[in-house]
C-alpha positions in Angstrom: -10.1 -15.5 -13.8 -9.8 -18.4 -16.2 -6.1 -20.1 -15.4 -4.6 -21.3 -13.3 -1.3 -20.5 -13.5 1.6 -22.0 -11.4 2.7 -18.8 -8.6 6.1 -17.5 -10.4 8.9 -18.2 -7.9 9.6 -14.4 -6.7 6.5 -14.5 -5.5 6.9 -17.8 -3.6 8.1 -15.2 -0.8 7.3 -11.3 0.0 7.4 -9.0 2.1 3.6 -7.7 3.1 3.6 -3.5 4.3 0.7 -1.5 5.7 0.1 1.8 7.4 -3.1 2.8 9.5 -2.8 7.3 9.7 -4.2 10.1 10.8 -5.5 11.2 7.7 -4.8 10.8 3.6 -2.1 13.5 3.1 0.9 11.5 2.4 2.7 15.4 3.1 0.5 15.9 6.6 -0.3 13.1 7.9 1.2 10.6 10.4 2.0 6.6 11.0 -0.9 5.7 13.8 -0.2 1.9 13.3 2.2 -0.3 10.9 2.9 -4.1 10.1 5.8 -5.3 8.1 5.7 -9.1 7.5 6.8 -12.1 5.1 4.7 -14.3 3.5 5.2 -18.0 1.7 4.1 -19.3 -1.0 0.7 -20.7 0.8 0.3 -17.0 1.6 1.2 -18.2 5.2 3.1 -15.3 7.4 6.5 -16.8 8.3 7.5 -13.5 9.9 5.8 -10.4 11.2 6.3 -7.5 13.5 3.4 -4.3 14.4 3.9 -1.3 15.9 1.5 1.5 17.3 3.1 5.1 17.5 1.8 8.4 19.4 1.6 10.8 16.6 2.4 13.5 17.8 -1.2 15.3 16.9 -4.4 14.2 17.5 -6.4 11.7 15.4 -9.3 13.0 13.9 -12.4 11.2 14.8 -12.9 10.8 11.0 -9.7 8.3 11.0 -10.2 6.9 14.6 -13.4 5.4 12.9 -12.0 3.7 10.1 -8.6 2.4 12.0 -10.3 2.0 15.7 -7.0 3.7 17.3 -7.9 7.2 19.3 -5.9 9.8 20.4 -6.2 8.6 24.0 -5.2 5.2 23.2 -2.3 6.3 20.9 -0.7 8.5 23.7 -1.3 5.9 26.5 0.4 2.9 24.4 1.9 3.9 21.4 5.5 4.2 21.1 7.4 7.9 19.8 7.0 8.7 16.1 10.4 8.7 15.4 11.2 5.5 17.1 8.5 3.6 14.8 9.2 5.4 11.7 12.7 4.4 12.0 12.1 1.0 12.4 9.3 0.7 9.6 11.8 2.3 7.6 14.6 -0.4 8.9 12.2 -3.5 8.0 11.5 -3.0 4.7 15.1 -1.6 3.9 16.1 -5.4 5.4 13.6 -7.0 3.2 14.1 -4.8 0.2 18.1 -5.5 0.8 17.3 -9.3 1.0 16.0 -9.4 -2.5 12.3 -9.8 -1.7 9.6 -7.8 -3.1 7.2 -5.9 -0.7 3.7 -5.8 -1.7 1.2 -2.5 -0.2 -2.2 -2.3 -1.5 -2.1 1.7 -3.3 1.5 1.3 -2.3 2.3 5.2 -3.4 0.2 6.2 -1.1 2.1 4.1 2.1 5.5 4.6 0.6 5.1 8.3 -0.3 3.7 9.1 3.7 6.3 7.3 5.2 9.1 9.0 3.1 7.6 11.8 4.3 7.7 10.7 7.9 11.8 10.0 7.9 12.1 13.8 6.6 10.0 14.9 9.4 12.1 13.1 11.8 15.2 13.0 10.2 15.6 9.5 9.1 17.2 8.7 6.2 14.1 7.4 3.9 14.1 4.5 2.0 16.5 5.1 -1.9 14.3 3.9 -4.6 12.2 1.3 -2.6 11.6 -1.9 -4.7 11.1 -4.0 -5.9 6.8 -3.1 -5.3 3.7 -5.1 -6.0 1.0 -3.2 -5.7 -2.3 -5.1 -6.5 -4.3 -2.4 -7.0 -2.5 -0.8 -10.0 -1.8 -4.6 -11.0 -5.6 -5.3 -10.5 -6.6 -2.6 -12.7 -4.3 -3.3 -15.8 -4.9 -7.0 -16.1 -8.5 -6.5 -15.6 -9.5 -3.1 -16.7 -13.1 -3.2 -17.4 -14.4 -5.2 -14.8 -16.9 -3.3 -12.9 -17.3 -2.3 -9.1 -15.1 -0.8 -6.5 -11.3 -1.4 -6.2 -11.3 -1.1 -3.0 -9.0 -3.8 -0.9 -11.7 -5.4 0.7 -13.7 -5.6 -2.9 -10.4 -7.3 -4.9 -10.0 -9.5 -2.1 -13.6 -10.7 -2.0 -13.1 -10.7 -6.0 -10.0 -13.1 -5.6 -11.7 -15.2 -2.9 -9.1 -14.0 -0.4 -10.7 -13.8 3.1 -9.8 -10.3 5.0 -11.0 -10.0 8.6 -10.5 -6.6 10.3 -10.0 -4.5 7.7 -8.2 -1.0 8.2 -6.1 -2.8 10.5 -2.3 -2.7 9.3 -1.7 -6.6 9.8 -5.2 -7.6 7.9 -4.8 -5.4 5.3 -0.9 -6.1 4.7 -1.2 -10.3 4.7 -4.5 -9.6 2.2 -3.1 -7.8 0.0 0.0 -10.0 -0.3 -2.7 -12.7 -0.6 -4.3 -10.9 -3.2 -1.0 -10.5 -5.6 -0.2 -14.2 -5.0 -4.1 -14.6 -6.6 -3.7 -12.1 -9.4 -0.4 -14.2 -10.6 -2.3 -17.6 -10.2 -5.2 -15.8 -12.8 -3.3 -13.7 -15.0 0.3 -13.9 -16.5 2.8 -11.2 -15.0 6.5 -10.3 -15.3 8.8 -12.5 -15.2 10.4 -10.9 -12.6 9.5 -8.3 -9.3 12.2 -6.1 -10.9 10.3 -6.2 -14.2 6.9 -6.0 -13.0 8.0 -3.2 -10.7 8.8 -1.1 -13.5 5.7 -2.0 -15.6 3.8 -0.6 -12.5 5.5 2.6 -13.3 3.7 3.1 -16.0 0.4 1.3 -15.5 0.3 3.8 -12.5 0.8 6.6 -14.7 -2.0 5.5 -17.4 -4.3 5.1 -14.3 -3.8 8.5 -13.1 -4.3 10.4 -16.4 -7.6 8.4 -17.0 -9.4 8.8 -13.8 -7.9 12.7 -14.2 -10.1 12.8 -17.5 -13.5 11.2 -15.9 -13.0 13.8 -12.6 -12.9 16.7 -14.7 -16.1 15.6 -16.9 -18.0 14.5 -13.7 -16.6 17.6 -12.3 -14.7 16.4 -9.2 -12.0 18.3 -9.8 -10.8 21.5 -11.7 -10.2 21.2 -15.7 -6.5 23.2 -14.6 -6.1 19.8 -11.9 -4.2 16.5 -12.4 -3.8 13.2 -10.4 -0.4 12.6 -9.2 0.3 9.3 -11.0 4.0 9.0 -9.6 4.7 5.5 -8.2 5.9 4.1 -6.4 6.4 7.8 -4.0 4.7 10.7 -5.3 5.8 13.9 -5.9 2.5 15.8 -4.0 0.6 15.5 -1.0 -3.0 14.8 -0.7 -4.3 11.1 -1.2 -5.9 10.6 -5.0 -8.8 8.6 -4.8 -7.8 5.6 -6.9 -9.6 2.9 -5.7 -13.3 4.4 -5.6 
């Protein structure tokens, strides 16, 4: 992180987008909490809205854990499923439609779960979200050999961006927006969301087919297996783990 480069202007203002769920099967599993917001240049949320949605099914313990959101609490406060997904879905099509890139941390993972959310309710989902920053597939082509874990909470300590309350939607949505306005001021991006967007594309690809390679030699998966590295919505179901 030697420059210190001057924040490119599309990145002056973004959308932030985070899902807390039951689970990592972007097929299977549900929307327990959300936050859509907009950040400034300062990394400053101008604008923000959070939502907490019954299920549907229960939350396993497992998940309850990481997000602090139980089945009892999500049926006492929440709001219905389809009411939330719908306006999640509504948010970032309004951002999106605005011209403003939306920034999710493993954003294929968020993108692909809710898309599969509006099918499950019957909500028209998102057509070809973008533009996407997703610092964690940005992260790990600018600065591929750096060691440790990619996890948000590791990138942001990396970037000296401060994330309190982490694994809940609003924290992790204004850090990682934080965190992309911190990659651009270290390392030279697109010169625009659109461009960048599509470089993700394939950065997300060439991720996938490496971390397929060490898996099978470690052997974490089958040699027959394969990551999904589709971005920014996969094509399959259960959660990759791409930021071990």
């Amino acid at each position: 992180m030697a420059l210190d480069l001057q924040l490119p202007n599309w990145l002056g203002r973004i959308g932030v987008f985070d899902l807390e769920t039951t689970g990592v099967d972007v097929t299977a599993d549900r929307i327990v909490t959300a936050h859509v917001g907009v950040l400034d240049e300062h990394g400053r949320q101008v604008a923000a809205r959070s939502w907490l949605a019954d299920p549907g099914i229960p939350i396993p313990d497992g998940a309850a854990a990481v997000h602090g959101i139980t089945t009892a609490q999500a049926r006492a406060d929440g709001r219905a499923a389809p009411e939330v997904v719908f306006e999640v879905t509504a948010s970032l099509r309004a951002l999106f439609s605005q011209g403003l890139p939306v920034v999710a941390y493993n954003a294929s993972y968020d993108f692909s779960l809710l898309a599969h959310e509006c099918v499950r309710h019957g909500i028209p989902p998102l057509d070809a979200p973008g533009p996407i920053i997703d610092p964690l597939v940005i992260d790990k082509a600018v600065d591929r050999y750096r060691r440790g874990k990619r996890t948000l909470s590791a990138v942001a300590q990396h970037y000296g961006v401060t994330l309190d309350g982490a694994h809940e939607a609003s924290a992790d949505a204004i850090a990682a927006g934080r965190v992309a306005q911190a990659i651009a001021r270290s390392f030279p991006l697109a010169l625009s969301a659109h461009d960048l967007h599509a470089q993700q594309i394939g950065w997300a690809r060439s991720q996938a087919a490496s971390l397929t390679e060490y898996f099978i030699r470690i052997g974490r998966i089958d040699p027959d297996d394969a990551l999904d590295g589709t971005w920014p919505v996969r094509r399959r179901g259960p959660a990759q783990d791409l930021v071990s």
